[in-house]
N, C-alpha and C positions, 0 to 999 in steps of 0.2 A: 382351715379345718383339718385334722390331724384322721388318717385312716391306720386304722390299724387293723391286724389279721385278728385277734382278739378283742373283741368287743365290750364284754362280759368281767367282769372283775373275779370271775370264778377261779377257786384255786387248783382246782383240777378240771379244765375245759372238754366237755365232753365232744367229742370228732365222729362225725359219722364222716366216713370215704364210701361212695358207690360207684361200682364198676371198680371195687379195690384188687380186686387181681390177685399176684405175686405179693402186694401189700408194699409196695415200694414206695407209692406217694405218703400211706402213711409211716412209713419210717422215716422220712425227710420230715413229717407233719412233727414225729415225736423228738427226732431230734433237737429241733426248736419250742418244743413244747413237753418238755421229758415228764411231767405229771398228769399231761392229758389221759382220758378213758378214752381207747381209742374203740369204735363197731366200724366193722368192715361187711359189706355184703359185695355177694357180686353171685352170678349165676352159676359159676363152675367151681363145684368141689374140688378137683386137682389145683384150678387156681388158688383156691384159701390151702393148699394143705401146704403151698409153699409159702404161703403169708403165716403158717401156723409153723413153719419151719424158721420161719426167720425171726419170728416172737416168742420161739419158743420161751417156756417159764414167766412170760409177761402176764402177772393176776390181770393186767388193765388191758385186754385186748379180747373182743367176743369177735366172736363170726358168724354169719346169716346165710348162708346159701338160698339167694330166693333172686328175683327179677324186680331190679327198686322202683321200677316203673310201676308194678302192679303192687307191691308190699305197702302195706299201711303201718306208717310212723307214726307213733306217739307225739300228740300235741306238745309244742314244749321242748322236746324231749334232748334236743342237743344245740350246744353254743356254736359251734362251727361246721359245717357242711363242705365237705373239698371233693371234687371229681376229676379225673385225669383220660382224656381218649377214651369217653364210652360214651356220655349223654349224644354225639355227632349220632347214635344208631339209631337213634328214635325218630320217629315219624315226626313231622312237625307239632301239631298239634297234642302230640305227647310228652314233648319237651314244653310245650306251654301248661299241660297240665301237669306236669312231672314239680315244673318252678311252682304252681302255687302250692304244691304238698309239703315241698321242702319248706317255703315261707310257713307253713300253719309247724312244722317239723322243728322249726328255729325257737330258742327264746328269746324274749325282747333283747336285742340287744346282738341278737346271734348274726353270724356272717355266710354266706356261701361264694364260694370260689371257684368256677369251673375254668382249667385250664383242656381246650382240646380245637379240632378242628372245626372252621369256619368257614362258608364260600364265599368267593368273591360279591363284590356289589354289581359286577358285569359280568358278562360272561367272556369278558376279553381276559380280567383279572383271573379266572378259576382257569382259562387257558393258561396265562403265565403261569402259577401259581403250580398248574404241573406238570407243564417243564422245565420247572425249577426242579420240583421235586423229584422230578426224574431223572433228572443229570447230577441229581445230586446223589442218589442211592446209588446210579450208573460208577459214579468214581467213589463209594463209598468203600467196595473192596468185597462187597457180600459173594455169592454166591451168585451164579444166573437162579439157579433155583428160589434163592431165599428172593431175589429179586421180582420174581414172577409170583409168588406169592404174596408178597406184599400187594402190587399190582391187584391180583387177583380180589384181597379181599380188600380193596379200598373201591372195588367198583362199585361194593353194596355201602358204602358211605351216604348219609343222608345228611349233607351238612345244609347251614343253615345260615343264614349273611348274619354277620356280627350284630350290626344295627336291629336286626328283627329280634335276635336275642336279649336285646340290652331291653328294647320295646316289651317285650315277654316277662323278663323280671321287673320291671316297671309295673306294668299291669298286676303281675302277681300280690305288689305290696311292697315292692323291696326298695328301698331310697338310697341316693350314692351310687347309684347303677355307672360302671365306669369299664374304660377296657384298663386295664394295668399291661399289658404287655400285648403287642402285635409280629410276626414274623410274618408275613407270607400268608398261608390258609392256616396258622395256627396262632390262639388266640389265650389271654390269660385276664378273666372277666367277673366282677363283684357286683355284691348287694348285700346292702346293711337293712335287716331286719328295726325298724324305729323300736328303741327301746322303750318308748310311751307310744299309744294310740294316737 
């Protein structure tokens, strides 16, 4: 069986990104998909106004300023779904109700892709996992500061074991449920919307 990031035979694939930020996941989206209609939302204005600096002149690019966890998508409404380092913020149970909106959000046939962090299955593993990751930003070259803030704001992280998320889109409706990529506490995880009921 053949997976692909496009589902959908659409000649212009519509992208919703949430938690799109800076807008850098969907530049990578468009540059493999250069006819896509790209919506980006995410909660901060300064964030989109650098997603709107770097598309700029692009007709095929809107912007949402809102929280996609509470925003209501249109049925239907988009072929591909991509998130990058943002869904880890939500509560559990809000990540399970987040995946079934997205699934009713998809069209038959549509795909979501969340690439972001994940906890261990132990709590031995979320121990490796960060100090790994600490020795790793340690000889990364940053800044003590920059280093202390990262620190700082990964303590409000609310990750969530891979398996309970694959379980989550499952339940949602979503088939294909698979991980594509694992490192560590980061994760790169699908679901194909059934193009028939």
């Amino acid at each position: 069986m053949a997976i692909s990031l496009v589902a959908s035979d659409a000649a212009s694939p519509r992208v919703l990104d949430l938690g799109a930020g800076t807008g850098l996941l969907a530049a990578m989206v468009r540059s493999k998909l250069p006819q896509a209609r790209l919506s980006l939302i995410d909660m901060s204005e300064s964030m989109l106004e650098v997603a709107r600096q770097r598309f700029a002149g692009d007709p095929d690019v809107e912007y949402t300023v809102a929280d996609y966890s509470a925003h209501t998508f249109e049925p239907g409404s988009y072929d591909i779904i991509v998130s990058s380092l943002s869904i880890h913020h939500l509560t559990h149970p809000a990540k399970q109700a987040l995946f079934k909106k997205l699934y009713d959000a998809l069209t038959p046939g549509g795909v979501f892709v969340n690439a972001d962090q994940v906890a261990g299955a132990t709590e031995a593993a979320d121990a490796y996992y960060r100090q790994r990751w600490l020795a790793e930003i340690a000889a990364s070259g940053l800044s003590q500061a920059a280093i202390d803030a990262s620190v700082e704001r990964r303590a409000v992280d609310i990750n969530a074991k891979l398996g309970d998320q694959m379980d989550w889109l499952s339940q949602a409706g979503f088939q294909n449920v698979d991980c594509m990529y694992k490192y560590l506490d980061f994760a790169v995880f699908y679901g194909l919307k059934p193009a028939t009921p």
